[in-house]
N, C-alpha and C positions, 0 to 999 in steps of 0.2 A: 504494500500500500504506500508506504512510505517512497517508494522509486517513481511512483507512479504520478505521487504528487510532483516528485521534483520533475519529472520531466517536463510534466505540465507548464511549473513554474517558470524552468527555461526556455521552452517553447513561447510563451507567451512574453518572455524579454526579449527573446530574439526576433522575434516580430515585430516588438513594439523598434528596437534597432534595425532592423529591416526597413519600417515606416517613415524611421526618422531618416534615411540614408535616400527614401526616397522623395520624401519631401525637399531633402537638402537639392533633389536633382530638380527638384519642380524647379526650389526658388532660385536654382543660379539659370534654369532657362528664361523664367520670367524676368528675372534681374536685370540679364544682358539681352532682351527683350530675340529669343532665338526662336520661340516657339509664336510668333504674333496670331496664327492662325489659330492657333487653339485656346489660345488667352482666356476665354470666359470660360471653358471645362476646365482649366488648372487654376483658374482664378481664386475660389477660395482656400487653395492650401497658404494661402500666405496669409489667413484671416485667422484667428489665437477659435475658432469653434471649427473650422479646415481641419486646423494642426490638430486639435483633438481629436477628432474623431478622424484624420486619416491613422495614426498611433496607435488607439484601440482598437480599430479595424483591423490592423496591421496585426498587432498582439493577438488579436482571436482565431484571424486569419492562417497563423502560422501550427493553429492544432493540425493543420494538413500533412506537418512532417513529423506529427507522431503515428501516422500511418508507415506500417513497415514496407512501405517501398525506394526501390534505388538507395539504398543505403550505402553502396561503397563508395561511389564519387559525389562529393559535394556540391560540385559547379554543376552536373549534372541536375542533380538530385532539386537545387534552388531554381535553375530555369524550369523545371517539368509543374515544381509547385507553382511559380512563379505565372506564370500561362497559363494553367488551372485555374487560379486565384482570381488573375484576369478575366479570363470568361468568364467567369462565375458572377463577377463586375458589370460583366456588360452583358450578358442575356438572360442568368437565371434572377437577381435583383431588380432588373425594369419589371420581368414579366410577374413577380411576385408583390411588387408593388404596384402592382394595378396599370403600370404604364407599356409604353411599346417598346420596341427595339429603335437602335438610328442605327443608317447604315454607312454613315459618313466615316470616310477612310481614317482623316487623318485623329479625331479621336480612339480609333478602334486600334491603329498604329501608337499612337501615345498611350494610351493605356496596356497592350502588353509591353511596348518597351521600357513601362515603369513597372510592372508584372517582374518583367524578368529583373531590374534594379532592387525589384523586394526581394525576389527568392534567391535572388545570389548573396544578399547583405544579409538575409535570415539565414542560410544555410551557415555562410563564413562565421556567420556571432556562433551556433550551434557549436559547428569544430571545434572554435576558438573553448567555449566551453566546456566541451569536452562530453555532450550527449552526442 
């Protein structure tokens, strides 16, 4: 029981370090204004209720790698959750919240390639850890 907890417990720091790695990637696109086209989907990560809830998302998010798979490689193992995590973002969440899908590219491109910035920054904290 007690293993069980701590995994948990690291899973869910590694995430929430995951979250923060990724928002760090939001603000330095918006910062140096690199992303203009998507500006209003990344807009609130730089607003302090953004920041929070991309962090606990993030934290919750990452029970995904107490599932036993890909466990040998890590860089592996954070992009597979990583894009998992993503979709799950973008069509089981719209459609669970009552709304539609969008099929506009460059959101769908921004969001896994902040997908794969969480699962690699979650997977590395994990290692680093030593789960």
């Amino acid at each position: 029981m007690q293993k069980w907890l701590r995994d948990i417990a690291l899973c869910f720091a590694a995430g929430c370090t995951g979250a923060l790695a990724k928002t760090g990637v939001i603000w330095i696109f918006l910062h140096f204004a690199a992303l203009d086209d998507v500006a209003t989907y990344l807009a609130n990560a730089q607003y302090p209720a953004g920041f929070y809830a991309r962090i606990v998302w993030g934290g919750i998010g990452a029970a995904l790698f107490l599932l036993p798979l890909m466990r040998k490689s890590w860089p592996v193992r954070g992009l597979f959750w990583g894009l998992i995590a993503a979709l799950l973002q973008l069509v089981v969440v719209p459609l669970i919240a009552g709304g539609s899908l969008h099929f506009a590219l460059i959101p769908w491109l921004c969001a896994l390639a902040l997908g794969c910035v969480w699962g690699l920054a979650t997977a590395l904290a994990l290692r680093l850890l030593g789960s």
